[in-house]
Backbone as a printed PyTorch tensor [residue, N CA C, xyz], in Angstrom:
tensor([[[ 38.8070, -24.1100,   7.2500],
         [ 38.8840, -22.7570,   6.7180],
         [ 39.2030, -21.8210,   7.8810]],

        [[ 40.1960, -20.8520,   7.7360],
         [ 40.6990, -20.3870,   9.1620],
         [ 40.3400, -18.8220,   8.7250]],

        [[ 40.3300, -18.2830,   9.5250],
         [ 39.3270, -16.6320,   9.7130],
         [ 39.6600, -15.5640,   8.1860]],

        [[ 41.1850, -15.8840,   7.8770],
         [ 41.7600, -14.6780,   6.7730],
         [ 40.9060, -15.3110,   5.6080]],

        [[ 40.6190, -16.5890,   4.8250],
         [ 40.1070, -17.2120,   4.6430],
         [ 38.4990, -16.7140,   3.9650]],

        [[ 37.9680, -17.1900,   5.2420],
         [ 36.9020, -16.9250,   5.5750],
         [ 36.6700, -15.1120,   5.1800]],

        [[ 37.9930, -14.3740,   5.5330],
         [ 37.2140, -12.8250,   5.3170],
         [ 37.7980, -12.5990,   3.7800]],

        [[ 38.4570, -13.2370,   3.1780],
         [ 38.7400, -13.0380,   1.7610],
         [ 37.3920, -14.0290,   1.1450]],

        [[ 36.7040, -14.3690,   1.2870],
         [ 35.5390, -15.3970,   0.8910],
         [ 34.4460, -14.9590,   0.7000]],

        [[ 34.1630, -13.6150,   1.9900],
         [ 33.0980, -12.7360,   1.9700],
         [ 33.7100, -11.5650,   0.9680]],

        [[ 34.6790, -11.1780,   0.6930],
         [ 35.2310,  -9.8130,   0.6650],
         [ 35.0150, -10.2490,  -1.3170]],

        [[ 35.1910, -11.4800,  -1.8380],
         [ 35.1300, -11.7990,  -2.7100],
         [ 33.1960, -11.5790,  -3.3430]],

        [[ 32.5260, -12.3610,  -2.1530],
         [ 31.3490, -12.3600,  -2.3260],
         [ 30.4230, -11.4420,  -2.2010]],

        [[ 31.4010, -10.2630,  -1.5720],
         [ 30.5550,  -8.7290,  -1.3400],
         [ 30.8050,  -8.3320,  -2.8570]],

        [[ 32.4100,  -8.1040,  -3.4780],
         [ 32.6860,  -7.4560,  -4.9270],
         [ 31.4410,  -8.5080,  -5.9410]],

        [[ 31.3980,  -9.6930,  -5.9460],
         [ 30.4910, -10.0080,  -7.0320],
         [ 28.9230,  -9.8280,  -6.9320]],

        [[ 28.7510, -10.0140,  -5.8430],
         [ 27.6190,  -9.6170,  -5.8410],
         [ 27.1040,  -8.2120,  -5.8240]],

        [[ 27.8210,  -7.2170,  -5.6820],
         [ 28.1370,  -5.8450,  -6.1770],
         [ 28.0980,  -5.6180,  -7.4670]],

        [[ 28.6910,  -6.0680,  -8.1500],
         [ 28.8400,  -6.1940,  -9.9250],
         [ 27.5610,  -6.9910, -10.6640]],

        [[ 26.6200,  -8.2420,  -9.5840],
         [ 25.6800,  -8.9230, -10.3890],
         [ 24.6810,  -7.5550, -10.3040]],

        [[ 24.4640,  -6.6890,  -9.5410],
         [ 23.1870,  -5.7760,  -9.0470],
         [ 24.0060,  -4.6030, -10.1800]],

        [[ 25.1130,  -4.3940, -10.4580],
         [ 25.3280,  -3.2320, -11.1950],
         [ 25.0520,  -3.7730, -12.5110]],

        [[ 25.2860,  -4.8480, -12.9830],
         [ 24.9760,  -5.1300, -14.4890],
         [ 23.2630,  -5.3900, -14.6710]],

        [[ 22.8030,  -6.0420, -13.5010],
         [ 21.1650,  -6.1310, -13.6810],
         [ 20.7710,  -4.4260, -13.8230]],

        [[ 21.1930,  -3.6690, -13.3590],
         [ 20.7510,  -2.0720, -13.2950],
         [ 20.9590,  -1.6830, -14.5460]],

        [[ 22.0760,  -1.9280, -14.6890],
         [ 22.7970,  -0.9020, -16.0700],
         [ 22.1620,  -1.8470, -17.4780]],

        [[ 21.4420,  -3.1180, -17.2450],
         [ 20.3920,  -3.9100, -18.3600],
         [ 19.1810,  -3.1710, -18.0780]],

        [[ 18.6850,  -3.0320, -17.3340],
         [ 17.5250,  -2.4910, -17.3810],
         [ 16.8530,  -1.2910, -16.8600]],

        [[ 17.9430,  -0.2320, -17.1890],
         [ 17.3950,   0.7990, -16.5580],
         [ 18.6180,   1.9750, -17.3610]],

        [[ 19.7160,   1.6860, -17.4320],
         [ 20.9420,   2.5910, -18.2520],
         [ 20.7410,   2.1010, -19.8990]],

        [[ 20.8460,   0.8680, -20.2390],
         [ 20.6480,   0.8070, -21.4170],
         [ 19.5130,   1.1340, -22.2430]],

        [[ 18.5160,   0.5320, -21.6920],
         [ 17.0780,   1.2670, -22.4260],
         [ 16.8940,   2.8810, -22.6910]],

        [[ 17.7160,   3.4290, -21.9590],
         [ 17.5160,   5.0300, -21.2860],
         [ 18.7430,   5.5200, -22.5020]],

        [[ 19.2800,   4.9900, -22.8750],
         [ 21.0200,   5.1800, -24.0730],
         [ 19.8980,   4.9750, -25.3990]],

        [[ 19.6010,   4.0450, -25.6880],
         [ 18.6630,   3.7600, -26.5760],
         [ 17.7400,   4.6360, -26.8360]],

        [[ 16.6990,   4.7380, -25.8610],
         [ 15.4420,   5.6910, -26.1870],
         [ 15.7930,   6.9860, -26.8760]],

        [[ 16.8770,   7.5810, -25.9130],
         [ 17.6380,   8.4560, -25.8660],
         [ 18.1940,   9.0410, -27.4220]],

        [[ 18.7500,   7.6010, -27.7780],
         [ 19.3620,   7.8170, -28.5140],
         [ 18.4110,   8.0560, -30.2430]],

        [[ 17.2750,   7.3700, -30.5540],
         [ 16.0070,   7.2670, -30.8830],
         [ 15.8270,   8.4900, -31.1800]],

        [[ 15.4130,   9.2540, -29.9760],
         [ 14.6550,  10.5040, -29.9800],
         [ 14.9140,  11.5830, -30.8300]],

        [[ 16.4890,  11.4600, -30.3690],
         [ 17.3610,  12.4030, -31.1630],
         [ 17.7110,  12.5370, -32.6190]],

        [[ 17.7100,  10.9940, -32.7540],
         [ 17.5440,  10.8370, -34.4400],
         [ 16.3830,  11.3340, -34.6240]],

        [[ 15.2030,  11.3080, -34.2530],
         [ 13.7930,  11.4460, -34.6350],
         [ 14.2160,  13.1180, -35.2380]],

        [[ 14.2430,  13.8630, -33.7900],
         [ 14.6200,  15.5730, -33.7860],
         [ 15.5750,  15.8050, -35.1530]],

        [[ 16.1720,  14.8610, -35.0730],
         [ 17.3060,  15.8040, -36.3730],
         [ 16.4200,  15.2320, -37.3800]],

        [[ 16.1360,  14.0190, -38.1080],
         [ 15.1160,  14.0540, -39.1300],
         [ 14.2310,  14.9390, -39.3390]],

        [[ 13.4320,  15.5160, -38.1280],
         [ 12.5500,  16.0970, -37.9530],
         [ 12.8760,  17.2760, -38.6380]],

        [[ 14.1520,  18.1050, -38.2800],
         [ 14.4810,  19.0660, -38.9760],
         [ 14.9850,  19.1880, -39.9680]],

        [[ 16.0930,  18.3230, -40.4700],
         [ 16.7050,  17.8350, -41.6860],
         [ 15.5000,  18.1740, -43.2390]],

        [[ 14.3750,  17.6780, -42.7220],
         [ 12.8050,  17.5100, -43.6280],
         [ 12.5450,  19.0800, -43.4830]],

        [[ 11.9980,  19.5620, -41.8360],
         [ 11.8260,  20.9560, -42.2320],
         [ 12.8410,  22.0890, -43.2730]],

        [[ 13.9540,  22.1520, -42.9810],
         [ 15.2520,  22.7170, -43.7460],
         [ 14.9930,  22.5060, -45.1750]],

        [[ 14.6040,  21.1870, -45.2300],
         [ 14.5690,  20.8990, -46.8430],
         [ 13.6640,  21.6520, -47.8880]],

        [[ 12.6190,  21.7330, -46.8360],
         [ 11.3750,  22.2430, -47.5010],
         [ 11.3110,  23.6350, -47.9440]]])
């Protein structure tokens, strides 16, 4: 294995392992947060939808 090699090998292994830490993040910490998020808001508009009605 001769040096260009070798720095396309790391340069490969820096981008994926870059992308394994962004998808572990964006599972457990962006998606739950889209969700909850998203939850809440339904809650709020029900919430009012019912008051309005009344």
């Amino acid at each position: 294995m001769d040096f260009t090699q070798l720095i396309g090998f790391f340069i490969f292994l820096t981008v994926f392992t870059m992308g394994f830490w962004l998808l572990i993040f964006a599972l457990t910490f962006i998606v739950p947060y889209w969700l909850f998020g998203t939850f809440m808001e339904n809650m709020k508009l029900r919430k009012e939808a019912k008051k309005n009605k009344q």
